[in-house]
Structure formats: structure tokens, C-alpha cells
Residue frames relative to the residue before (quaternion, step in Angstrom):
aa qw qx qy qz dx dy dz
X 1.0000 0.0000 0.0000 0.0000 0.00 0.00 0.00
X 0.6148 0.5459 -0.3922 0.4124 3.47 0.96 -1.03
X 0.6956 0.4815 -0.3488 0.4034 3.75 0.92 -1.00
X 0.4361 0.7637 -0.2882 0.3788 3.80 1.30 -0.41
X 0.5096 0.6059 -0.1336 0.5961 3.17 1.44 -1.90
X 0.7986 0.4504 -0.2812 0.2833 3.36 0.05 -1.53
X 0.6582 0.4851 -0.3657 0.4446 3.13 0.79 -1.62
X 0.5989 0.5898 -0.3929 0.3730 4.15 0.72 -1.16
X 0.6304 0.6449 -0.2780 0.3308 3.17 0.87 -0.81
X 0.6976 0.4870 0.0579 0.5223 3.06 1.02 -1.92
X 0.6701 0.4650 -0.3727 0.4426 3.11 1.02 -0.74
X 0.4733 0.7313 -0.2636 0.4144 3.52 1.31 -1.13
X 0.8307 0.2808 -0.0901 0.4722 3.17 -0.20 -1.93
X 0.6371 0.1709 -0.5278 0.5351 4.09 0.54 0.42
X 0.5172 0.3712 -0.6581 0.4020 3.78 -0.45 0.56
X 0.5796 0.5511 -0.3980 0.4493 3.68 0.80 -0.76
X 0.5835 0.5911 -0.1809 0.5268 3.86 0.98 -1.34
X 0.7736 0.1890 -0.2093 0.5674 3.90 0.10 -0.47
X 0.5529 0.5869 -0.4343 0.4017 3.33 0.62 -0.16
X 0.7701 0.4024 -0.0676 0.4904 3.12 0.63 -0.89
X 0.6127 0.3358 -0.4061 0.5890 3.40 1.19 -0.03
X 0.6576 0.4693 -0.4208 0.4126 3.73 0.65 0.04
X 0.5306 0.4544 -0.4576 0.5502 3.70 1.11 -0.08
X 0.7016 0.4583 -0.4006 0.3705 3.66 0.41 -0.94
X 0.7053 0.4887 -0.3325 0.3912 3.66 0.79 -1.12
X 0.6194 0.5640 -0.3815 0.3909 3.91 1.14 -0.90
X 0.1197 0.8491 -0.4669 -0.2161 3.55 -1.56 -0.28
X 0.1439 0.8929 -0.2686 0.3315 3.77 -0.09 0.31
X 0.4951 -0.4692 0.5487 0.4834 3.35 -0.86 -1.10
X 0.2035 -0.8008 0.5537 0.1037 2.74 -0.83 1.28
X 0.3452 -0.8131 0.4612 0.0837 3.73 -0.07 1.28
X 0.2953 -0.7937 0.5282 0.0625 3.76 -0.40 1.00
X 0.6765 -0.3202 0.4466 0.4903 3.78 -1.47 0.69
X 0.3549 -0.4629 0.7802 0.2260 3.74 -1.83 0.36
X 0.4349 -0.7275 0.4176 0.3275 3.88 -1.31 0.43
X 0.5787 0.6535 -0.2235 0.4338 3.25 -0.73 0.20
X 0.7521 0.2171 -0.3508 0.5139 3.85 1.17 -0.90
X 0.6039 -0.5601 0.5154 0.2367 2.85 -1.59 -0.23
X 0.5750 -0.3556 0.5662 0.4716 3.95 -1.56 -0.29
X 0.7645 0.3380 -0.2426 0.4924 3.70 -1.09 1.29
X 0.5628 0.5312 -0.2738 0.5711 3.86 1.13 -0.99
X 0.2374 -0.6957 0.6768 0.0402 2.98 -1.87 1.47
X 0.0233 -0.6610 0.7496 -0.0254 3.69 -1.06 0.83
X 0.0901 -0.5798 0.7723 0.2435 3.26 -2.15 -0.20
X 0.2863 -0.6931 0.6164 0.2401 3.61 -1.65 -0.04
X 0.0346 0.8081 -0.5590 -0.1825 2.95 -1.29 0.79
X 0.1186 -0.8048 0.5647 0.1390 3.43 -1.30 -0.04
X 0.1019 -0.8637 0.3953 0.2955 3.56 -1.29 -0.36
X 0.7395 -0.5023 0.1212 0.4315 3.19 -1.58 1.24
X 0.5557 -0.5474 0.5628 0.2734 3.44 -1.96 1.00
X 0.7010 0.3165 -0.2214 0.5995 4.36 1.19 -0.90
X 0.5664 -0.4958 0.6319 0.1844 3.16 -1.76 0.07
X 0.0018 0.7438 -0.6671 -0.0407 3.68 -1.11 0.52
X 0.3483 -0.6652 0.4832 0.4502 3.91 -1.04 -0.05
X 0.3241 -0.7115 0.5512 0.2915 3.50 -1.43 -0.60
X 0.0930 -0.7916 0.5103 -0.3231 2.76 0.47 1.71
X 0.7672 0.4282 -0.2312 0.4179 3.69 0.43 -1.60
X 0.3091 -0.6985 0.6000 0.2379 3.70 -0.94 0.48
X 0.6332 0.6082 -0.2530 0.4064 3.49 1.12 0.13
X 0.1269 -0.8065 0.5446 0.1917 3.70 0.26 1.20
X 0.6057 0.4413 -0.5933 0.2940 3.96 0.43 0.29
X 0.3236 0.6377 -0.5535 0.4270 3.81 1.49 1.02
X 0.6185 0.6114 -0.2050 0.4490 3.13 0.46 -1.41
X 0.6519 0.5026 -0.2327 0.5180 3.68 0.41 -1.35
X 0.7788 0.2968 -0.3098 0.4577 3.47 0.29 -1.46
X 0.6302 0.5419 -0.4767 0.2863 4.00 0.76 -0.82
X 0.5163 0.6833 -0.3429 0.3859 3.88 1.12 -0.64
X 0.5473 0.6789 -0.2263 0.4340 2.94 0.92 -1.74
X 0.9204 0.1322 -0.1929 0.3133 3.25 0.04 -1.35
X 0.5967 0.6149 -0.3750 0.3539 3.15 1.60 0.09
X 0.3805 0.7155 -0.1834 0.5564 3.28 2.04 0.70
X 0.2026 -0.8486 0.4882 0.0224 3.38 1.71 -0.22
X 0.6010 -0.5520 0.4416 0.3729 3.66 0.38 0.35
X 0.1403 0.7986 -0.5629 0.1601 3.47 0.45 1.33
X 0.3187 -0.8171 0.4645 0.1231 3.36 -0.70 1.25
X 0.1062 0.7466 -0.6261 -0.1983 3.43 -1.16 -0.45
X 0.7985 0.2235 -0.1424 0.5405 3.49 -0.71 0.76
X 0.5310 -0.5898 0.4593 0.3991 3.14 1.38 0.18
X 0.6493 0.4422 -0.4188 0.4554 3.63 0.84 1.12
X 0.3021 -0.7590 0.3988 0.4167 3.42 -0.25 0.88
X 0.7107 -0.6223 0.3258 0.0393 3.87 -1.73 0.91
X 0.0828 0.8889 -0.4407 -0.0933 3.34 0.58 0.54
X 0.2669 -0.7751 0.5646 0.0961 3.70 -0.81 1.53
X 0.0994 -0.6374 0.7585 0.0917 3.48 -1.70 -0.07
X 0.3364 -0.6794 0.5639 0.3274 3.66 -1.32 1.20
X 0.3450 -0.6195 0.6228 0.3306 2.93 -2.04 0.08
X 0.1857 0.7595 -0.5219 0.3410 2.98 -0.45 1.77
X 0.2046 -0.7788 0.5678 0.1709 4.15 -0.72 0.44
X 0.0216 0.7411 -0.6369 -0.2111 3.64 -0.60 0.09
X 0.6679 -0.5572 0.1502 0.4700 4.08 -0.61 0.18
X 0.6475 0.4508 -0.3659 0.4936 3.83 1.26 0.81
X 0.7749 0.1143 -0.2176 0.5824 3.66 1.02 -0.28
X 0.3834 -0.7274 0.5657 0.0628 3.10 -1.22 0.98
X 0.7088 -0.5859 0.2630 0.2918 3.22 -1.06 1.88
X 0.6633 0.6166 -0.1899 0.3792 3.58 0.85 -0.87
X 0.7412 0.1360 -0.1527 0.6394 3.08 1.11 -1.01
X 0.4229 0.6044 -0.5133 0.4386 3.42 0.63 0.88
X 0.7247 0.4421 -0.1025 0.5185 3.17 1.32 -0.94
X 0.3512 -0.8217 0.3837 0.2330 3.38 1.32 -0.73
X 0.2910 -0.8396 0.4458 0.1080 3.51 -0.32 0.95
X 0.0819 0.7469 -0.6275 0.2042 3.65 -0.53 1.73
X 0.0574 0.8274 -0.4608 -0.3159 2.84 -1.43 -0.10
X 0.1592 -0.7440 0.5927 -0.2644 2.46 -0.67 2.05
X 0.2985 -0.7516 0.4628 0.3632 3.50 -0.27 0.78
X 0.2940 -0.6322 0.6522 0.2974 3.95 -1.67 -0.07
X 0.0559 -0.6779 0.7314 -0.0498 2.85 -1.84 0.55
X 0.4839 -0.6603 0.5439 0.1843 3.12 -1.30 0.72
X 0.7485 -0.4467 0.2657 0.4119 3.60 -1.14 1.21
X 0.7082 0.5647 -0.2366 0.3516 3.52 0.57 -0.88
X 0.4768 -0.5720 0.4319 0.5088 3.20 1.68 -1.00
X 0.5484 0.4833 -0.5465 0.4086 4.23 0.62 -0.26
X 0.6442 -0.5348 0.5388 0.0931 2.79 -1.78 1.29
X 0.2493 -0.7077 0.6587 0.0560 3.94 -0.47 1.38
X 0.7500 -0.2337 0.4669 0.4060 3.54 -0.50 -1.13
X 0.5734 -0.6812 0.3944 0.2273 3.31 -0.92 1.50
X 0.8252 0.3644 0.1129 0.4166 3.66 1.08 -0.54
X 0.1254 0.7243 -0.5697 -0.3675 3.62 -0.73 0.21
X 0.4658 0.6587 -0.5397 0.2408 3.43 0.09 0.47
X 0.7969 -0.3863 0.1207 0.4485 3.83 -1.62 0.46
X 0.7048 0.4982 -0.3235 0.3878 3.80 1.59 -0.46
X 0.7687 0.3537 -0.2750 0.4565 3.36 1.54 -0.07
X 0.7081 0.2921 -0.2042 0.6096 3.68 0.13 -1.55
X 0.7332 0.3631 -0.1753 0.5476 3.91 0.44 -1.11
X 0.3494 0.6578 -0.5584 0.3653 4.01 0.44 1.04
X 0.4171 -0.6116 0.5626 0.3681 3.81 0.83 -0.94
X 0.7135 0.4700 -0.1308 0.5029 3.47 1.84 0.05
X 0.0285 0.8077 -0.5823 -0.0878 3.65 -0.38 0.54
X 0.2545 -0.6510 0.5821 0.4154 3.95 -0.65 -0.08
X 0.6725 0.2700 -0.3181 0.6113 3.90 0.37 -0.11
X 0.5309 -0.2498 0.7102 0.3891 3.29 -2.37 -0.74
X 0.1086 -0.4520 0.8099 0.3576 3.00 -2.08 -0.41
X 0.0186 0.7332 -0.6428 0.2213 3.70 -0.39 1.39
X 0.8467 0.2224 -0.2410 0.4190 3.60 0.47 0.02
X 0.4576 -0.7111 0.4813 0.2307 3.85 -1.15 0.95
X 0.8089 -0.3074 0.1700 0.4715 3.74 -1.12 0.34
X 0.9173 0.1203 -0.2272 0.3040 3.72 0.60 -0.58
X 0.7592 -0.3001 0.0564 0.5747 2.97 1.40 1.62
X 0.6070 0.6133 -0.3486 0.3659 3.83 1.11 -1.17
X 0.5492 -0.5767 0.5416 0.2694 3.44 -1.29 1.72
X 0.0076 0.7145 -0.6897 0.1172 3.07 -2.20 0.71
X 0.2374 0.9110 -0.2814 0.1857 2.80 1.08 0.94
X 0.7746 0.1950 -0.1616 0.5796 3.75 -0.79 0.94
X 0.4732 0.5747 -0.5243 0.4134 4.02 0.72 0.49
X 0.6496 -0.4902 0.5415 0.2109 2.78 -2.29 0.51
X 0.0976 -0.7473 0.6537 -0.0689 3.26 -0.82 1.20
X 0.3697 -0.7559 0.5205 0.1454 3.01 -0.95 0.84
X 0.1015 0.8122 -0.5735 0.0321 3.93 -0.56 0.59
X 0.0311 0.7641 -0.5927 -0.2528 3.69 0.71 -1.23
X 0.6096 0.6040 -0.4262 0.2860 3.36 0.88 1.35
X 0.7230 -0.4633 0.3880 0.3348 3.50 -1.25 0.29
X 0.5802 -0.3520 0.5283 0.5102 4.08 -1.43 -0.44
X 0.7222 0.5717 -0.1878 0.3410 3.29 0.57 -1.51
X 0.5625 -0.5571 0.5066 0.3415 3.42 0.74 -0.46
X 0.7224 0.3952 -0.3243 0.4657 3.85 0.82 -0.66
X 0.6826 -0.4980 0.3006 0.4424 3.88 -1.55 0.57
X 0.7014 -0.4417 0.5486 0.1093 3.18 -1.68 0.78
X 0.3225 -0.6224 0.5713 0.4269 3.92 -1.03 0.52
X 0.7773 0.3170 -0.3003 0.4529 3.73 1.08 -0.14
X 0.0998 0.8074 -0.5813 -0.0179 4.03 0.79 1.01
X 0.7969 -0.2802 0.3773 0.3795 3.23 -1.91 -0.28
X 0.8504 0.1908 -0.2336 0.4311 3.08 -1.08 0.99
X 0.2975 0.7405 -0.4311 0.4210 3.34 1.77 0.18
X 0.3474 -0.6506 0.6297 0.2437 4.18 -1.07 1.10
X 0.7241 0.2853 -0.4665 0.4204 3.70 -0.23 0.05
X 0.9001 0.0449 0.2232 0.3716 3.37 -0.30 -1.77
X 0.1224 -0.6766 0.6918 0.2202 4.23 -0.59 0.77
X 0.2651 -0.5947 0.6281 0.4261 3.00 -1.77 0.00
X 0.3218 -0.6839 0.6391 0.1420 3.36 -1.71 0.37
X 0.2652 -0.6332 0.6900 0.2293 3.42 -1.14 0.83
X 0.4930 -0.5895 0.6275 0.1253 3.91 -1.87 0.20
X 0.6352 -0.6791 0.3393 0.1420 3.71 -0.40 1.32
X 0.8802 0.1961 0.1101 0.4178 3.02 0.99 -1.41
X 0.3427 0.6486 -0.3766 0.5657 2.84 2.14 1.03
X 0.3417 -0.6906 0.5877 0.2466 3.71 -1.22 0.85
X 0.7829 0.4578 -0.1648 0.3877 3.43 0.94 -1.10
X 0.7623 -0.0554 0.0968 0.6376 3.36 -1.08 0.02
X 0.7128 0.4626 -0.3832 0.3620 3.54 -0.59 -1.18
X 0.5271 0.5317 -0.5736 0.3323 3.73 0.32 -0.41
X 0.8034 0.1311 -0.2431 0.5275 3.55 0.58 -0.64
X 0.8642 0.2198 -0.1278 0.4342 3.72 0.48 -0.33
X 0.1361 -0.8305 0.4825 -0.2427 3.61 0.06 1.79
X 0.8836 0.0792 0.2009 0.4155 3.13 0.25 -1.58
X 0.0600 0.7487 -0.6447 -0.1417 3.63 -1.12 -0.68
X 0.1273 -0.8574 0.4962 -0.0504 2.98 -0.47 1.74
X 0.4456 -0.7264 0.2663 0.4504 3.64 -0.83 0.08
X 0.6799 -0.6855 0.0871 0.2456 3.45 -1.09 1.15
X 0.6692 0.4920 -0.3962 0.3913 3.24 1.40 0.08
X 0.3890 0.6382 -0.5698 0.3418 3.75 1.20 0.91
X 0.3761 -0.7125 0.5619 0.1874 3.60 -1.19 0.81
X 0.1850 -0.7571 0.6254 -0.0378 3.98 -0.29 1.50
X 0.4868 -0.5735 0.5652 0.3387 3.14 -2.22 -0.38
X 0.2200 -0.7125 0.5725 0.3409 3.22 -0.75 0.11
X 0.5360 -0.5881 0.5252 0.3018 3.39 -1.91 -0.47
X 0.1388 -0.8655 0.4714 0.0976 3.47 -0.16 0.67
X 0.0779 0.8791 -0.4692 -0.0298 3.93 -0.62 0.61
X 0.4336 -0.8132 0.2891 0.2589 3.34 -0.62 0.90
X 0.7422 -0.4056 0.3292 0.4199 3.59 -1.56 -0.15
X 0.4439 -0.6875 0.3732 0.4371 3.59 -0.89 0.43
X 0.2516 -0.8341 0.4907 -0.0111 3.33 -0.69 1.52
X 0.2562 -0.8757 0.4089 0.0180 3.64 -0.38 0.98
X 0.4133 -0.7468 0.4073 0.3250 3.79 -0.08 2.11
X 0.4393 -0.6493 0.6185 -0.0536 3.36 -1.82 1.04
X 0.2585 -0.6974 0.5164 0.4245 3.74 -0.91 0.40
X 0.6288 -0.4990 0.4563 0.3839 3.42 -1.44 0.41
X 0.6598 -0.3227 0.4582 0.5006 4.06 -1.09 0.53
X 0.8188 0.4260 -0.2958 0.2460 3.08 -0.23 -1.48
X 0.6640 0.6461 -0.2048 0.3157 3.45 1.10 -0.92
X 0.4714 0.6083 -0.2317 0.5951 2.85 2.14 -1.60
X 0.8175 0.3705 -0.3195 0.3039 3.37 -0.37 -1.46
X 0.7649 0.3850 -0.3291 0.3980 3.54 0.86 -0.46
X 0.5489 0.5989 -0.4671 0.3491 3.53 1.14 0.37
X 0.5660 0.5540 -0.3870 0.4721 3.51 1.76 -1.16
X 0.5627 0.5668 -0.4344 0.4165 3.58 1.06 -0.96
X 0.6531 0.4933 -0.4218 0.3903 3.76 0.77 -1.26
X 0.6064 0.6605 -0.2634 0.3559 3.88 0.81 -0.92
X 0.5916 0.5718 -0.2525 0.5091 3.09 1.14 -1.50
X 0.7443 0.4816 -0.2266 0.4033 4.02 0.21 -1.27
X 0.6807 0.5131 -0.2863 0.4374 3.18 1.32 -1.23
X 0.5115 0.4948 -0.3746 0.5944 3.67 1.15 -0.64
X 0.8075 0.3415 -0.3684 0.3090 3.67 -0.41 -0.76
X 0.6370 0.5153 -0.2849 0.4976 3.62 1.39 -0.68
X 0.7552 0.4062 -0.3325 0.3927 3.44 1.18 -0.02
X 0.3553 0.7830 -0.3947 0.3240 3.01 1.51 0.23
X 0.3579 -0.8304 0.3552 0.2370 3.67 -0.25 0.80
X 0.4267 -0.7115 0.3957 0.3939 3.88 -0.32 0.60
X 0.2774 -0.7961 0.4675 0.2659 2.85 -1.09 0.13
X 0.5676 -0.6929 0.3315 0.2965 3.68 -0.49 1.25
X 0.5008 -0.6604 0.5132 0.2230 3.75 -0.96 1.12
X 0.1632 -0.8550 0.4546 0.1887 3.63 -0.38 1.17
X 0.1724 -0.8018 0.5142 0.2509 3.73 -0.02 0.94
X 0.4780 -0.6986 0.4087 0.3413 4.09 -1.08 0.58
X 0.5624 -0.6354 0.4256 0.3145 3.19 -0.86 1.15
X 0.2305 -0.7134 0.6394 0.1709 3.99 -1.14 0.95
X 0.3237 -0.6854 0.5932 0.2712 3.51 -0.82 0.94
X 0.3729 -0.6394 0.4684 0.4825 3.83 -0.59 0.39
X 0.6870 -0.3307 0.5664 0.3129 4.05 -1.86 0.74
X 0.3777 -0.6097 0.6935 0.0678 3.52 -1.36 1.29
X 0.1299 -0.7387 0.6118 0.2513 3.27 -0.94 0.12
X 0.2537 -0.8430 0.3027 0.3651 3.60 -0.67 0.09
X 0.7082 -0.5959 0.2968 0.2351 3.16 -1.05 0.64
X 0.0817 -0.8412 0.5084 -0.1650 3.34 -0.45 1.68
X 0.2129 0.7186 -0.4578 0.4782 3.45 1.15 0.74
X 0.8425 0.3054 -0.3183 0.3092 3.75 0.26 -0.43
């Protein structure tokens, strides 16, 4: 039993140990739980970019990397975030660029985007929010965004990296239009939209620390007493009076 204790112990105080070197090593925004999920629940965040880039490049691992950095090393859990735009150029389609889960989105703040990225959620022609706001919550509303993509999720007749025209989707549009609005010409520099990896809800410190604590008691309260040994009394001879 006494090893039991230990291992609770030990086990505790290095989850306590990496924890804490992973907050110390991350930096950034530090992105919080959306309400509502739970320990075990998958979500992703999205947001869009604070600068402007052109669409020029036929290469969406541009795109990918321009998000990235307009992410600044946002964290979550105290890991740093890895994002991908939503965006098509005329070989990879927005969808799979983005990957199909279903994991609901939410903006940084926590509002609820769309239950999905897949043809029933982000790729529906429907959102239940905007994506109107950038990593630390700050509106953006009604701008040109750059995608060169369909409702559907697949490339535009005008995608990224396209020599005349991109299409652009509109910030502050639930419907279609969030990603597909317009088609502008291609040397104007837009935002894009940036969403993250699928990221998976955590207990809070507190929750952790007070279950190892719960472990810790349970070992010591099951520990079995141990019984008081009382010395054995031989029984008193009498002596012998017979002769």
C-alpha cells in the first residue's frame, strides 16, 4: 500500500512538473476552453488575419505559413497552435486544406461558428455566427477576405494564385458570402481566414490537482491498521503442597 501512495504521489507532482514547463516554454495568446464542452471534446478556432497579403502565390503552403504567423504563437493548453487558411488555389481545395472533422468552430472569444468543417457545417452555405473577429477577440467586420473559394469548399473559377481575379468571401456575412462574395482584381492585398488544428478539451489544473489529491487520501484511508499486539500471560503455577 505504502508503494500505491507513492506512485499517487509521483504520479501527481510530474503532471504538475510538465505542466508547468509547458506554460513557461509557450507564448502568445493564450486561448481558453469555448463554453459548454467538456474534458475529452474536440473543437478548432477560427479567426481572421489582423494584415493583408496578395494572391499571387499558387502555393497554399503560403497561405498556411501567412496565418501561422499572424497567430503569433497562440497557445492553448499551453501548447503552441498550428493553423491552416481557408483558402483554394487551382490544385488544393479549401476543404481539404482545411480538413474535414467534426468538430465544432468557434471564434477565439468562444461564439459558436458552425458545428463542423465538413459539407454539413463550415461547407453548408451557412454559418450560425461571422468569422468577424481576429485572435484577441477584436471585430472585423464586413472586409474582403481572400479565399478563391466556393460555398462548397472546392476552388473558385477565380482561386488563389489565379493572374486576373481571386474570389473573396465578406466578414460579416452568415451565408454563402462569408467565403464567396466577390471577385476582385488580383493584385489587391486582402485578409485571409485562418483556422486551427483539431484541438482536444483538457481538465482545468484545478480539477487535475484535486483528483491526484482525491487518490492520495484514498490510498492512505485504505491502508489497513495494524492490530495492537497485547503480551501473552502464561497462567501463575501454584505450588505444590501435597507433600
Amino acid at each position: 500500500m505504502r508503494q500505491t501512495v507513492r506512485l499517487a504521489i509521483a504520479t501527481w507532482m510530474l503532471w504538475i512538473g510538465f505542466g508547468l514547463c509547458g506554460r513557461a516554454e509557450a507564448g502568445g495568446i493564450a486561448l481558453s476552453t469555448p463554453a459548454g464542452l467538456t474534458p475529452g471534446d474536440t473543437f478548432r478556432f477560427v479567426f481572421i488575419t489582423d494584415d493583408v497579403m496578395s494572391a499571387s502565390s499558387s502555393n497554399i503552403a503560403d497561405y498556411n505559413d501567412f496565418v501561422n504567423t499572424e497567430a503569433e504563437g497562440a497557445t492553448y493548453n499551453g501548447s503552441i497552435v498550428s493553423w491552416v487558411a481557408i483558402g483554394s488555389t487551382s490544385s488544393v481545395n479549401a476543404i481539404n486544406n482545411v480538413g474535414q472533422s467534426a468538430s465544432p468552430v468557434y471564434l477565439a472569444d468562444g461564439t459558436f461558428v458552425t458545428s463542423s468543417t465538413t459539407s454539413t457545417g463550415l461547407w453548408s452555405g451557412s454559418l450560425q455566427n461571422p468569422i468577424d473577429e481576429d485572435l484577441s477577440g477584436s471585430l472585423l467586420k464586413n472586409l474582403a477576405v481572400l479565399t478563391g473559394t466556393t460555398t462548397s469548399g472546392v476552388a473558385s473559377r477565380d482561386p488563389l494564385g489565379n493572374f486576373s481575379s481571386i474570389t473573396d468571401g465578406d466578414s460579416g456575412n452568415t451565408n454563402g458570402r462569408w467565403v464567396q462574395a466577390l471577385a476582385i482584381p488580383s493584385f489587391l492585398s486582402e485578409r485571409m481566414y485562418g483556422i486551427s488544428q483539431v484541438l482536444t478539451v483538457v481538465p482545468e489544473p484545478s480539477s487535475l490537482v484535486m483528483a491526484g489529491t482525491a487518490i492520495i487520501g484514498i490510498s492512505i484511508l485504505g491502508r489497513p491498521r495494524k492490530r495492537s499486539v497485547q503480551p501473552r500471560q502464561r497462567p501463575v503455577r501454584q505450588p505444590d503442597t501435597s507433600g
